[in-house]
C-alpha positions as a printed NumPy array, in Angstrom:
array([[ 23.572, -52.476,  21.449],
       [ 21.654, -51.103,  24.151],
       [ 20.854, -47.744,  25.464],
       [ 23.323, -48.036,  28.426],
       [ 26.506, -49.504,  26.263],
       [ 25.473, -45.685,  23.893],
       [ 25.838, -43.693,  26.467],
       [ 28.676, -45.332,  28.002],
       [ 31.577, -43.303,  26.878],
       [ 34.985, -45.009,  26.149],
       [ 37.987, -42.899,  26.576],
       [ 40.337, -42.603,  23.633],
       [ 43.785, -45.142,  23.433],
       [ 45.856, -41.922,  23.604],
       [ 43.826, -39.753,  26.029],
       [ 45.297, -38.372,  29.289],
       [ 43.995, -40.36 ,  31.847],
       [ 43.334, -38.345,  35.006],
       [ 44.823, -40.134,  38.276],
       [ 42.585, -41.281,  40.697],
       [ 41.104, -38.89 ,  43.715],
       [ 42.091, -35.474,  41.34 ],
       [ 39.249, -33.561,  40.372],
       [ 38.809, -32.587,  36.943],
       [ 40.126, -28.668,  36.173],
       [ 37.17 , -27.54 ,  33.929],
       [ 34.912, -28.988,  36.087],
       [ 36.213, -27.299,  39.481],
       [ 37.785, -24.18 ,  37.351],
       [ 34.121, -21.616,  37.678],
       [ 33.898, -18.791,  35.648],
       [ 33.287, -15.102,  36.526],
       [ 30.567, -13.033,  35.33 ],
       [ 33.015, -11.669,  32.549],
       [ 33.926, -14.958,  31.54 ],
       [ 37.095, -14.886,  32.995],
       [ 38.236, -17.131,  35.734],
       [ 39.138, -16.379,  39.533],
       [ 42.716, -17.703,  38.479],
       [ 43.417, -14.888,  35.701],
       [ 42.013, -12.6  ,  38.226],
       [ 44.295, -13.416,  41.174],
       [ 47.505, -13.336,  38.618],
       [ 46.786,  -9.72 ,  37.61 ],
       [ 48.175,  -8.14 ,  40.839],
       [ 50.965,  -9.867,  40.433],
       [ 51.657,  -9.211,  37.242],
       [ 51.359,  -5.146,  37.973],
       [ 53.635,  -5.459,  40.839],
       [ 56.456,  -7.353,  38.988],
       [ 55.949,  -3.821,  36.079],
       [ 56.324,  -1.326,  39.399],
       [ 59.371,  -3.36 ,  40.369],
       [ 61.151,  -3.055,  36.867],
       [ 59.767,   0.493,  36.419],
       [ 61.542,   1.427,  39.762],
       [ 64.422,  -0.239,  38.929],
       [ 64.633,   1.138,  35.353],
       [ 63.791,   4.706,  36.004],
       [ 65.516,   5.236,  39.694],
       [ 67.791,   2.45 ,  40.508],
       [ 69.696,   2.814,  37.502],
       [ 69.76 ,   6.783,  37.135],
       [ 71.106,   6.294,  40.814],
       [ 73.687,   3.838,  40.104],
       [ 75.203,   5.585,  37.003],
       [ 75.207,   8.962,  39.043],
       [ 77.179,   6.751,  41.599],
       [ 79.5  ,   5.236,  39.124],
       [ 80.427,   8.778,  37.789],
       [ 81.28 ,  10.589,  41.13 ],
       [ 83.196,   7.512,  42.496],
       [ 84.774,   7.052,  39.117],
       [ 84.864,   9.666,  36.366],
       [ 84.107,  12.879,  38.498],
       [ 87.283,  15.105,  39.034],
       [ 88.065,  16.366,  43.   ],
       [ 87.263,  20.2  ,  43.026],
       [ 89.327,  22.814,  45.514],
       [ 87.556,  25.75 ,  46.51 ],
       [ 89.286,  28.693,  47.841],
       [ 87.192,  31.321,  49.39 ],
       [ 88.279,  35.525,  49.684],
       [ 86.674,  38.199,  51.381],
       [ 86.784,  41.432,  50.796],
       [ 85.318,  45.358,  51.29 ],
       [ 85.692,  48.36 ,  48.658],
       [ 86.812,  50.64 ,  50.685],
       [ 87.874,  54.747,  50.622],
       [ 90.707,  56.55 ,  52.152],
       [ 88.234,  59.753,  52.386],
       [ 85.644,  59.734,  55.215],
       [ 84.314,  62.865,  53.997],
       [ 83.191,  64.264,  50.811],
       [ 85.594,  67.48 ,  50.702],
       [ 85.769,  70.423,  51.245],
       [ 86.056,  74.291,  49.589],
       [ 85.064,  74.645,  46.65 ],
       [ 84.814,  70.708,  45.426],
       [ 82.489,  70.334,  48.759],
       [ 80.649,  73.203,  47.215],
       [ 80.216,  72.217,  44.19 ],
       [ 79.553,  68.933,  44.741],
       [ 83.049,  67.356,  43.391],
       [ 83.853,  65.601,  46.484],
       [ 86.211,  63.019,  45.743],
       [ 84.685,  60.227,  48.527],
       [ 82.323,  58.652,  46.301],
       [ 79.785,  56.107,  47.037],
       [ 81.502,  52.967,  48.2  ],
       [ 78.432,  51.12 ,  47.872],
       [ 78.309,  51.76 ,  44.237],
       [ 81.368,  50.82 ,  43.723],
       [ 80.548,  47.398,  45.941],
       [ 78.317,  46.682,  42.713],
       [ 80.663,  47.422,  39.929],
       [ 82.872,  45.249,  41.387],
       [ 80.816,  42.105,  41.723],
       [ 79.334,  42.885,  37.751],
       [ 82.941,  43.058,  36.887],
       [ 83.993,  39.4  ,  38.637],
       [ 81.187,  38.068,  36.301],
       [ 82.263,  39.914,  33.041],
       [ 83.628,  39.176,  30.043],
       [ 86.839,  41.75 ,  30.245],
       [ 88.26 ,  40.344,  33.671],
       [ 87.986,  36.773,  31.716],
       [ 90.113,  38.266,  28.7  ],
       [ 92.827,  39.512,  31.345],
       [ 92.673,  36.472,  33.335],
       [ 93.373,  34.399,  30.511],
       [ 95.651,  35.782,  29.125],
       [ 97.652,  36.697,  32.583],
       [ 97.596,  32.571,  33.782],
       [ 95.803,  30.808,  31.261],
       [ 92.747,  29.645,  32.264],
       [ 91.934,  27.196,  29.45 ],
       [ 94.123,  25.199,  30.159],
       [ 93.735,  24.839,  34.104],
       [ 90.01 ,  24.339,  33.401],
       [ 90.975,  22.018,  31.046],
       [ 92.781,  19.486,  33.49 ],
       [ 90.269,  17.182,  34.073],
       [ 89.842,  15.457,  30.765],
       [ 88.327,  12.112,  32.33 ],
       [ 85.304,  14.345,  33.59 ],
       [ 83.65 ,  15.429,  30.924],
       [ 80.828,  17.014,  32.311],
       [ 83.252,  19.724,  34.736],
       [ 85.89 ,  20.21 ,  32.557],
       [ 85.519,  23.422,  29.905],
       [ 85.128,  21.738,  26.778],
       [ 88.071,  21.982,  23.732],
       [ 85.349,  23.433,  21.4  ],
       [ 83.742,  25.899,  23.434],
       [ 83.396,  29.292,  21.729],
       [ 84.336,  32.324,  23.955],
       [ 80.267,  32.978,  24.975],
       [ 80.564,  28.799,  26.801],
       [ 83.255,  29.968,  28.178],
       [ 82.059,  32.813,  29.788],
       [ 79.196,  30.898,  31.043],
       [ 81.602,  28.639,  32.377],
       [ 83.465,  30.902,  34.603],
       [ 80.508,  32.23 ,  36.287],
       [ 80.023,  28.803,  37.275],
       [ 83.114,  28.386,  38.597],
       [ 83.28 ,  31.999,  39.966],
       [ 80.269,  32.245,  42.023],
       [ 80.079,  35.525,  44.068],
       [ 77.902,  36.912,  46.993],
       [ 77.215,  40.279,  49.089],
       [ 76.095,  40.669,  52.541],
       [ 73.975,  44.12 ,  51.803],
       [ 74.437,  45.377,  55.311],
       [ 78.062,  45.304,  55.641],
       [ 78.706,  45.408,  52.276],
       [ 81.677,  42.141,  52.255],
       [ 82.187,  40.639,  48.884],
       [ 82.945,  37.017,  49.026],
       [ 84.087,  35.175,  46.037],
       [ 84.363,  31.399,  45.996],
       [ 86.823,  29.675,  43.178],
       [ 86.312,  26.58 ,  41.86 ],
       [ 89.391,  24.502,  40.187],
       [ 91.039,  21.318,  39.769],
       [ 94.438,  21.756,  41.846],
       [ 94.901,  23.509,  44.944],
       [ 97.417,  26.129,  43.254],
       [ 95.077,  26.914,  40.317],
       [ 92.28 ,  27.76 ,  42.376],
       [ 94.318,  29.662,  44.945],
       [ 96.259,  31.618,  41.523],
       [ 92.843,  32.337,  39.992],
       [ 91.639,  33.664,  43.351],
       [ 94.605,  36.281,  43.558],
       [ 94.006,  37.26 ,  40.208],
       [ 90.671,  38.292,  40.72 ],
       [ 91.842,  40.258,  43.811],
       [ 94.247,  42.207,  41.557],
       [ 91.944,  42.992,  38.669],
       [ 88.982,  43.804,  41.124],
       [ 91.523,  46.138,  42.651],
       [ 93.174,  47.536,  39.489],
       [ 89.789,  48.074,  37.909],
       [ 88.737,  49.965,  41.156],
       [ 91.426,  52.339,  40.904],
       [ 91.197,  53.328,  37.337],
       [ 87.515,  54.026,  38.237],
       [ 88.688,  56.175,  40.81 ],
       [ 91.503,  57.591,  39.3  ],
       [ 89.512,  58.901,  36.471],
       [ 87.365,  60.421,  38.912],
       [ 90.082,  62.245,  40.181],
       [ 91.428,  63.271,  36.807],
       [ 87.767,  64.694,  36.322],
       [ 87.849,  66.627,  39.15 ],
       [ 91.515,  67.948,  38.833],
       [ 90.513,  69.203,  35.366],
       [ 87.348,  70.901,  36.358],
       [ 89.161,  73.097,  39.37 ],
       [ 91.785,  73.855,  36.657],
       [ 88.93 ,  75.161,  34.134],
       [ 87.455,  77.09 ,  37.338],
       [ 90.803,  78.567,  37.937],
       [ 91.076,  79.421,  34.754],
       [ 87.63 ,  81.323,  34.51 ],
       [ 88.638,  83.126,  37.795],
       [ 91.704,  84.41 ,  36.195],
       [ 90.359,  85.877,  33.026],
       [ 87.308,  87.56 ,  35.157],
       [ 90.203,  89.132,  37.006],
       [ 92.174,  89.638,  34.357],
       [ 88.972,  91.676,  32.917],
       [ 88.14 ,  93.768,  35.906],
       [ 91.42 ,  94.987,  36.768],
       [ 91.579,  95.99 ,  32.444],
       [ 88.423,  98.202,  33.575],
       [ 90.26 ,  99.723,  36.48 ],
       [ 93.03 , 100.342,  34.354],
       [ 90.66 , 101.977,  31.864],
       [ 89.021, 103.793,  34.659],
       [ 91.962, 105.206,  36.557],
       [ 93.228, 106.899,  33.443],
       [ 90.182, 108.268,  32.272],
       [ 89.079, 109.57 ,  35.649],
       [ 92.685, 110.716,  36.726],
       [ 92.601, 109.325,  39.947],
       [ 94.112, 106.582,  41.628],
       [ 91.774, 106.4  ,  44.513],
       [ 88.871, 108.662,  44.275],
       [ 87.972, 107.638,  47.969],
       [ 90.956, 109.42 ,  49.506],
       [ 90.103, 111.78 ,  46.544],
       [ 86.928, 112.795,  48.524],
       [ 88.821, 112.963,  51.703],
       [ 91.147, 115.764,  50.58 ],
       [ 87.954, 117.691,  48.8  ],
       [ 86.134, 117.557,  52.301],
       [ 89.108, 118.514,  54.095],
       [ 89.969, 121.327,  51.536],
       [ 86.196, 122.258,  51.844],
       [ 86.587, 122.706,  55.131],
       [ 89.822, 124.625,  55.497],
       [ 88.244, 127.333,  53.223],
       [ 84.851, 127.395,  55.465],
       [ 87.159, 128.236,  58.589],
       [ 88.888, 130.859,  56.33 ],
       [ 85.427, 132.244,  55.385],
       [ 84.403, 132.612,  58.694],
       [ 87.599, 134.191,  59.596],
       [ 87.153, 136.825,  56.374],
       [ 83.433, 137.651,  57.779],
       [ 84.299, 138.124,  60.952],
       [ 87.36 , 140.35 ,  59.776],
       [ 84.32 , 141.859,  57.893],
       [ 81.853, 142.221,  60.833],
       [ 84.67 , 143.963,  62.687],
       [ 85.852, 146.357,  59.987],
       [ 82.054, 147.832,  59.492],
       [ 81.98 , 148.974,  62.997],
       [ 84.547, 151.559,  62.305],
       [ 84.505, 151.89 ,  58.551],
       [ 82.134, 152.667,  55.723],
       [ 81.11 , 150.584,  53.182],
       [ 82.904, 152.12 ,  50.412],
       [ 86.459, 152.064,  52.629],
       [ 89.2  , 150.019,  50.507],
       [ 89.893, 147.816,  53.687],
       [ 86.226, 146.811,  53.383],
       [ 85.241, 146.293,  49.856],
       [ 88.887, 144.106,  50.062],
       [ 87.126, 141.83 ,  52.459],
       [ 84.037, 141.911,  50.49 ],
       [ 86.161, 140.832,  47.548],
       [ 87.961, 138.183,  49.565],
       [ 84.578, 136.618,  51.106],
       [ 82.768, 136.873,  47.827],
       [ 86.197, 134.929,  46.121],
       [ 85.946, 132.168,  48.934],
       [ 82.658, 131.803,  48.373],
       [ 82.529, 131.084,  44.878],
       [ 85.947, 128.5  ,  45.553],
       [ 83.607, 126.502,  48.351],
       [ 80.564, 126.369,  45.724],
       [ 83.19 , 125.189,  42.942],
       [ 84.789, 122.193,  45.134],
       [ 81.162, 121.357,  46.238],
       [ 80.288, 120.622,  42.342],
       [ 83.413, 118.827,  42.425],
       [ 81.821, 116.368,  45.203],
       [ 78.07 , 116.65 ,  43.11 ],
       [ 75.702, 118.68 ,  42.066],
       [ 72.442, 119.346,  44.538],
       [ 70.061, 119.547,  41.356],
       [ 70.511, 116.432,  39.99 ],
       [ 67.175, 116.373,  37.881],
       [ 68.406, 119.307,  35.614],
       [ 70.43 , 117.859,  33.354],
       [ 73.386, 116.834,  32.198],
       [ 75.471, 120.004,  32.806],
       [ 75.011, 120.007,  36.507],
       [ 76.462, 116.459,  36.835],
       [ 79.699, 117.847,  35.078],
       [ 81.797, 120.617,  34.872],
       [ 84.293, 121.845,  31.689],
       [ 87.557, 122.427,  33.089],
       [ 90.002, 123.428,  30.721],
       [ 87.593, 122.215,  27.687],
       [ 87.1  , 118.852,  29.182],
       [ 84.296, 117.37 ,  30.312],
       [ 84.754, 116.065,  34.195],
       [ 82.467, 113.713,  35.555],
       [ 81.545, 114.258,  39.47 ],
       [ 83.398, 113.136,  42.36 ],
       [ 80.484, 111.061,  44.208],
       [ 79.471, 109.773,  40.094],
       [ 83.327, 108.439,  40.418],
       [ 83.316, 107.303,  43.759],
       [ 80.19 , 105.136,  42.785],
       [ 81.563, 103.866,  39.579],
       [ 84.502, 103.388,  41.734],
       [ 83.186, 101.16 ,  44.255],
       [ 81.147,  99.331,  42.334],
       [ 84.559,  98.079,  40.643],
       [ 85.961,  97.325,  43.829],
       [ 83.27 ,  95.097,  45.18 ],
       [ 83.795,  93.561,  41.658],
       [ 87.201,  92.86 ,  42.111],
       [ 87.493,  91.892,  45.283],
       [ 84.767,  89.458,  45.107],
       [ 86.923,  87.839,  42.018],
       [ 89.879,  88.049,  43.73 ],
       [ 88.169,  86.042,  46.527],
       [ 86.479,  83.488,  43.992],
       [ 90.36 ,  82.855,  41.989],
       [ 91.738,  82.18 ,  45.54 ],
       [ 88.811,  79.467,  46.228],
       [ 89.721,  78.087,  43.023],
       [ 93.257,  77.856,  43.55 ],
       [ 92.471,  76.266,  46.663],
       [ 90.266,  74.065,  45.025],
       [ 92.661,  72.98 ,  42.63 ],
       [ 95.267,  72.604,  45.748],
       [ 93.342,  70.159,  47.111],
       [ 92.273,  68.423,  44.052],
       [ 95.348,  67.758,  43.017],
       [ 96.49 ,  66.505,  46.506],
       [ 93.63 ,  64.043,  47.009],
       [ 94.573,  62.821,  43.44 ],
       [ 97.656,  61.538,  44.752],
       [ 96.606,  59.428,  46.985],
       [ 94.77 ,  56.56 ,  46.643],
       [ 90.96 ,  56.969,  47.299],
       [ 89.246,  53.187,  46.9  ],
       [ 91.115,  50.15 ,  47.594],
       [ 90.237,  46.779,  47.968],
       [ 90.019,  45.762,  51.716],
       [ 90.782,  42.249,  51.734],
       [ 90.681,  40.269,  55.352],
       [ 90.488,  36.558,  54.142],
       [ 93.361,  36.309,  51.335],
       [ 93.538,  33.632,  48.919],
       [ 94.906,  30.409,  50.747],
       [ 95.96 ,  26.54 ,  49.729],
       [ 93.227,  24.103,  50.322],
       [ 94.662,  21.015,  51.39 ],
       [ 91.479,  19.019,  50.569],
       [ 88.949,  18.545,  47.951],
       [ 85.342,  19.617,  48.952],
       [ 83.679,  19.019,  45.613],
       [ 81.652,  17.523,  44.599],
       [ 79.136,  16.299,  46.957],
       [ 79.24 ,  12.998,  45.474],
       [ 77.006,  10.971,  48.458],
       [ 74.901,  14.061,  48.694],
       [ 74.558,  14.65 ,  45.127],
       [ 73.888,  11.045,  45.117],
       [ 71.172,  10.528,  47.794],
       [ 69.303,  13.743,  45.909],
       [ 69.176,  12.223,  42.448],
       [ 67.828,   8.641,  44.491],
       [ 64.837,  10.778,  46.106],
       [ 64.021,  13.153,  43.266],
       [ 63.976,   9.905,  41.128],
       [ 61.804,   8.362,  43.978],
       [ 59.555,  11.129,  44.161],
       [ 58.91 ,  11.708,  40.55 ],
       [ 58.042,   7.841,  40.198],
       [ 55.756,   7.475,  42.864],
       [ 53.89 ,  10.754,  41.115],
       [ 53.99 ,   9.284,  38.002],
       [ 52.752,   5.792,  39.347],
       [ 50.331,   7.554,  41.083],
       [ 48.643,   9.355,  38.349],
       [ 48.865,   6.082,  36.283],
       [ 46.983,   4.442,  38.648],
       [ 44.357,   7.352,  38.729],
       [ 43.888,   6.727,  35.05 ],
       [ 43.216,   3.423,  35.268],
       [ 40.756,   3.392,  37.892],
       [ 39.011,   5.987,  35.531],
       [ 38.818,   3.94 ,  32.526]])
């Protein structure tokens, strides 16, 4: 055989044969640098582009479609009824008299009372009272295909509280103080029912609020009044006590008669030495008519100086015996010492008698303001009927969960990207 029938290569009886005017694969096919070909390079892209697609699909078309498919078929229509409403006080002013003074004034701070009320829409006693006033299991309980609004049949009392304050949701405009409480519920009537009952427990717990106020005030004029009256009852004791030791009603008019007695008896001792004066210009010292008005003026003398001591005694550092004299064996104080002691009482008792009638007209007025009605609710939108269902949002609601979805996968495609590029 020769060198050219060797080399000559003969193709096998069962080999492919390649048709005419097609090149051959591995000998057009080049290879990369990393041994790879240009094919497996250009199929790579596609590849990644058909995992975005299913990722999308996967993680936001679907979420989005099942959101769909449970507002437009399992979600339950929710009526909202909306109420406004002011706490309000029937006093403009804080009082007056003696609760203004003392700083009783039944007003209060309507602003404060603004807060209690919107803690108290929110708490756990207005739910008890609710409850068990209309039910409110069981009207939250009416959508049973939508599990995810309706209050569950399990739910301990703590989920259920949670569960009204989502259904209860409640706001404040700080400048004008207005309330407004929106109410959430699965049939016109049960959300406009559960809306009036908040109005009357709001109001009701407002006026026990305020009533005890009043009842607190009330009870502290009457304590007042009754201080007042024992002070008084004390001080006019002492006058009592003083009157019958001193013997004198009114040792002011007292000192008016002494003065006016004093001075009758100076006129009639001028008279007597005048009489005297006269008698010496025609008689002798030792003449009866004489030493008689010698006597007399000497008599009248002494009876002035006695009724002074009555009034007080010009030497008051000497002692005790100037500031009294015995009179019939007992002891008598001084007119001016009584007079002092006197109206130091009366300043005593009439500033008592002034301070029981401010507390009696404290307690006048207490007990008038307590029946009236100080706070009330002002309500100017009252609970109504919705005729439609605004809730939920279901195309809203929908469209948000679509380009939240979106937004988190491009993020996350983005950052997986990032990674790979890195690596």
């Amino acid at each position: 055989m020769t060198k050219e029938q060797r080399n000559k290569v003969v193709p096998a009886p069962f080999a492919k044969r390649q048709p005419p005017g097609k090149p051959d694969r591995k000998e057009e096919a080049p290879r990369s640098a990393g041994g790879q070909t240009d094919g497996a390079q250009q199929s790579r892209p596609g590849r990644r582009r058909r995992r975005w697609k299913a990722s999308f699909v996967l993680l936001v078309l679907l979420p989005t479609v099942l959101v769909g498919l449970y507002y437009a078929l399992v979600a339950a229509d929710q009526y909202m009824v909306e109420t406004r409403f002011a706490v309000r006080s029937t006093n403009p002013s804080p009082g007056s008299g003696l609760l203004s003074t003392l700083g009783l004034g039944l007003g209060g701070s309507s602003a404060a009372d603004t807060y209690i009320v919107l803690e108290y829409i929110h708490s756990r006693e207005i739910l008890k009272r609710i409850d068990k006033e209309i039910g409110l299991k069981r009207r939250f309980r009416k959508a049973e295909r939508d599990f995810y609004a309706m209050l569950p049949r399990d739910a301990t009392f703590e989920d259920f509280v949670r569960y009204w304050r989502s259904m209860v949701r409640v706001g404040l405009d700080r400048t004008s103080l207005i309330v407004t409480v929106r109410t959430f519920a699965f049939t016109p009537q049960d959300a406009r029912e559960i809306a009036g009952a908040i109005l009357r427990e709001s109001e009701r717990m407002v006026n026990e609020i305020s009533a005890r106020a009043r009842a607190d005030a009330v009870a502290y004029a009457e304590n007042e009044v009754r201080a007042a009256e024992e002070r008084l009852r004390k001080i006019r004791k002492r006058f009592l006590r003083f009157r019958s030791t001193t013997q004198q009603i009114d040792p002011a008019k007292q000192a008016q008669v002494q003065l006016a007695l004093i001075g009758k008896l100076e006129e009639q001792l001028a008279e007597l030495q005048a009489r005297l004066s006269e008698a010496r210009s025609y008689l002798s010292e030792n003449a009866p008519t004489t030493i008689y008005l010698k006597n007399r003026i000497n008599a009248m003398r002494k009876q002035i100086r006695e009724e002074r001591l009555k009034l007080g005694s010009k030497n008051r550092g000497r002692g005790k015996g100037h500031r009294s004299r015995a009179v019939g064996g007992v002891a008598r104080t001084t007119l001016s010492t009584t007079l002092s002691k006197y109206e130091a009482l009366l300043v005593e008792r009439e500033f008592a008698e002034k301070f029981y009638l401010s507390t009696l007209s404290g307690l006048e007025q207490a007990r008038l303001l307590a029946n009236r009605q100080q706070r009330y609710l002002a309500t100017f939108v009252h609970p109504y009927l919705p005729d439609e269902a605004l809730y939920p949002k279901s195309v809203r609601n929908t469209a948000f969960v679509f380009l939240g979805l979106s937004l988190l996968w491009g993020l996350g495609m983005l950052m997986l990207q990032s990674v790979r590029d890195r690596m």
